[in-house]
C-alpha angles and dihedrals in degrees: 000000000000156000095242108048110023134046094026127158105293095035091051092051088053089047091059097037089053098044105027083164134013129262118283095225097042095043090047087061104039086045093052090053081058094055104052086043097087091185144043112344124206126203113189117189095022114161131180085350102260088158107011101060102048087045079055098049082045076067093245115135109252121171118185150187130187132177099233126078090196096058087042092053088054086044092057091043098059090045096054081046080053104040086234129152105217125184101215134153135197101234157112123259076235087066101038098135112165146145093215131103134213144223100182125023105188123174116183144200098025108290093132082080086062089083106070108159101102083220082052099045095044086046093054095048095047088051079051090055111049088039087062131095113248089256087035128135142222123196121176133165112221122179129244123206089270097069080055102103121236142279102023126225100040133095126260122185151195140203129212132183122215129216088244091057098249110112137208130234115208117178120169126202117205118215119203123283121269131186095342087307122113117200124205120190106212131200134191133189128196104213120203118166092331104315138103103245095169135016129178115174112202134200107216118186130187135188108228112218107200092139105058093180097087098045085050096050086048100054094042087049089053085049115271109135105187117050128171136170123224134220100232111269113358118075093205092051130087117221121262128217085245096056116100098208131040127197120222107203100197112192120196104206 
């Protein structure tokens, strides 16, 4: 993912229109690993601050970074709304370079998965990791086939109406799976009085985890000890084979 070719204007106001908060189940968890945190808190992969804004007016201490500009600038907008002080940055987990440690790294919804070069995703665990404090945690979501919709190859859509009356069309088109990675082409339409305004066409890869064995052997190899997966989102729960994301709870100890 970056800054040039995915999450661009008319993506990142979909993204907001369709998720205005986040989830109640998936809040509750990774709230409950803040919680427990008593310390610096890390959200990678942001983006316009579903979860990160309403853990900060909560009064935990959330820094953030995302790649997108876009999503970043949503994300400013809604903490000046909310009158709230964020400590967020525009970057790639490539580039984390901070003094900071960490006592909790959570990335939500899935875009873990977003990495999906094996070089990439050993790279960005091993930056969680050292960014860490020695008793420090990681908990990401990744997807598995089964969150792909079906049947592949046909056009699905959305509609989504904005304040100022005009509406966007977003309709995404999923390719077959390759090599564990699922591609979607995505294409979004800006609407004013019939007619297309605005138009950006995205490419949006994952990498889909159904085999947890190698990701685990990977984190332990980079140092976690003590690595669990979670059924989302129930930290008392196993994953099933039906379940279309999986937490990973890392602990550096």
């Amino acid at each position: 993912m970056n800054s040039f070719d995915t999450y661009l204007n008319l993506c990142t106001q979909v993204y907001d229109l369709s998720k205005p908060t986040p989830p109640k189940d998936a809040y509750d968890l990774y709230r409950s690993y803040a919680g427990d945190s008593n310390g610096l808190i890390l959200e990678p992969m942001c983006g316009t601050g579903q979860f990160l804004l309403p853990l900060v007016a909560e009064g935990f201490d959330v820094h953030g970074f995302d790649a997108s500009d876009h999503m970043l600038g949503a994300l400013h907008k809604k903490a000046k709304d909310k009158n709230l002080k964020v400590n967020v940055w525009q970057g790639l987990v490539a580039e984390l370079n901070i003094q900071n440690k960490y006592k909790l790294i959570f990335i939500p919804s899935g875009s873990f998965s977003l990495i999906t070069d094996i070089e990439m995703i050993k790279n960005a665990l091993k930056i969680f990791f050292d960014v860490l404090t020695d008793d420090g945690i990681l908990v990401f979501e990744v997807e598995t086939s089964k969150s792909v919709p079906a049947p592949i190859g046909i056009w699905r859509g959305s509609a989504w109406n904005r304040e100022d009356g005009k509406l966007i069309l977003a309709n995404f088109l999923t390719l077959p799976i390759e090599d564990n990675i699922v591609t979607a082409i995505c294409r979004y339409e800006l609407i004013n009085s019939n007619s297309i305004i605005q138009t950006e066409i995205e490419y949006m890869k994952l990498r889909l985890y159904d085999d947890n064995n190698q990701l685990i052997a990977l984190l332990n190899e980079i140092g976690f000890s003590d690595v669990k997966i979670i059924k989302a989102f129930d930290r008392n729960k196993q994953p099933d084979p039906n379940d279309e994301s999986i937490i990973y709870e890392c602990r550096k100890k």
